[in-house]
C-alpha positions, 0 to 999 in steps of 0.5 A, a space after each residue: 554371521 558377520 561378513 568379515 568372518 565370513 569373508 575370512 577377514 578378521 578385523 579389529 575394533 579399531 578397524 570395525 569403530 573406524 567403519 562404523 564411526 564412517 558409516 554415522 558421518 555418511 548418514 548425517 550427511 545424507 541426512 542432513 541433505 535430504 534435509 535441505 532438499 525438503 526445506 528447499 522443495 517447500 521454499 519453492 512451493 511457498 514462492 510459487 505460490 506468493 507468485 501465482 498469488 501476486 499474479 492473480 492480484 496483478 491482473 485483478 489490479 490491471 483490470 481494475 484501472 481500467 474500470 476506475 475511469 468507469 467508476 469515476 463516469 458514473 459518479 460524474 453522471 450521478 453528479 450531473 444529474 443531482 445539480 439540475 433543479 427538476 427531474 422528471 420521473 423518467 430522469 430520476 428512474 435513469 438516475 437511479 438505475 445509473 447509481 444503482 450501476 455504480 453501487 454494484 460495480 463498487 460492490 464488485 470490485 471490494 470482492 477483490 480487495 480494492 477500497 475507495 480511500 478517504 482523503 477529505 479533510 485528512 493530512 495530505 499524505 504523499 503516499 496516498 494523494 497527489 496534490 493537483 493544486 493549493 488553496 486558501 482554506 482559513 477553516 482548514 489547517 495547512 496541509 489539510 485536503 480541502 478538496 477531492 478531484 479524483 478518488 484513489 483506490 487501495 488493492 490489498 494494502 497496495 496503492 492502485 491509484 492515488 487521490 488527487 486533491 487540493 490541499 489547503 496552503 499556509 496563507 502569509 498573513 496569518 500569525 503562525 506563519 514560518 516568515 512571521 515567527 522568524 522576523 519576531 525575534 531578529 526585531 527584539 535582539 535589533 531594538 534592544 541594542 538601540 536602547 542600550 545605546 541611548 
C-alpha cells in the first residue's frame, strides 16, 4: 500500500511527479558526487604514485652523483696506466681488475636508468654539454665537440650531469666567416660607384 494512502493523505499527480521529479535530481546529484569523489580518489592514487615514483628517482639520482666522480677516477686510472709504455703482468692484472671494476659499477648503474651521453664530434648542444673552452679544429665544423673532458650522464631522459667539452670555434681567416661575407658586398656597391663616376 503506498504510504500516502496509508498515512491517510491523498495526494495528486502533480504532487506525486513533483516528489518523484525531486527525487530523480537528488539521485543525479548524489551520483554525480560519488563520481567526483572516485575520480578524485583515483587523481590521488596517480599523484602518489608519480611521487613515490619521483622520489625513488631522486634518491637513485642523488646517489648516483655522488658515484660519477668514482666513475670518472676509474677511467683516469685506466688512462693513466694505457699511456705508460711497459707494464708488467701484476700492472696489467691491476689493470684489468680496475677496468673490470669500472665495467661493473657502469653495469650497475644503467640497471637504474642512468646512460653515459655521447658528445664527441656531435653539434654542441647547450642542454647536454657545457662548453669549458674554444678550440681551432679545421677538420671539425664550428660548434662541433672537439673534445670530452668530463662524461654527462642521463637518468631516465633527465639530465644528471652535462658533458664538458671543447667546442671547436670559427677561425677569422676562413672564407665562410660571418666578417668576411658581410665586408663582400659593402665593397662591390663601394666600387661600382667609383666607376660610375669615372
Amino acid at each position: 500500500m503506498p504510504e500516502s494512502i496509508a498515512n491517510g493523505e491523498v495526494r495528486t499527480p502533480v504532487e506525486e511527479a513533483a516528489e518523484a521529479a525531486a527525487l530523480h535530481a537528488e539521485n543525479a546529484s548524489l551520483r554525480d558526487r560519488m563520481l567526483r569523489a572516485l575520480a578524485e580518489a583515483d587523481n590521488t592514487r596517480r599523484r602518489a604514485e608519480r611521487a613515490g615514483q619521483d622520489a625513488r628517482q631522486c634518491a637513485v639520482a642523488d646517489v648516483a652523483r655522488e658515484l660519477l666522480p668514482v666513475v670518472d677516477n676509474l677511467q683516469r686510472s685506466i688512462a693513466a696506466a694505457e699511456r705508460q709504455a711497459a707494464a708488467t703482468s701484476a700492472e696489467t692484472a691491476l689493470i684489468e681488475g680496475v677496468r673490470a671494476t669500472e665495467q661493473m659499477l657502469m653495469r650497475a648503474l644503467e640497471r637504474f636508468g642512468i646512460r653515459k651521453l655521447a658528445a664527441l664530434g656531435t653539434p654542441f648542444d647547450p642542454t647536454l654539454h657545457e662548453a669549458m673552452m674554444e678550440v681551432d679544429d679545421a677538420s671539425s665544423a664550428p660548434g662541433t665537440v672537439a673534445s670530452v673532458m668530463e662524461d654527462g650522464y642521463t637518468i631516465h631522459d633527465r639530465l644528471l650531469r652535462p658533458v664538458r667539452v671543447a667546442v671547436t670555434k670559427r677561425s677569422p681567416s676562413s672564407p665562410s666567416s660571418p666578417s668576411s661575407d658581410a665586408a663582400t658586398p659593402r665593397a662591390e656597391p663601394q666600387s661600382r660607384a667609383s666607376n660610375h663616376q669615372a
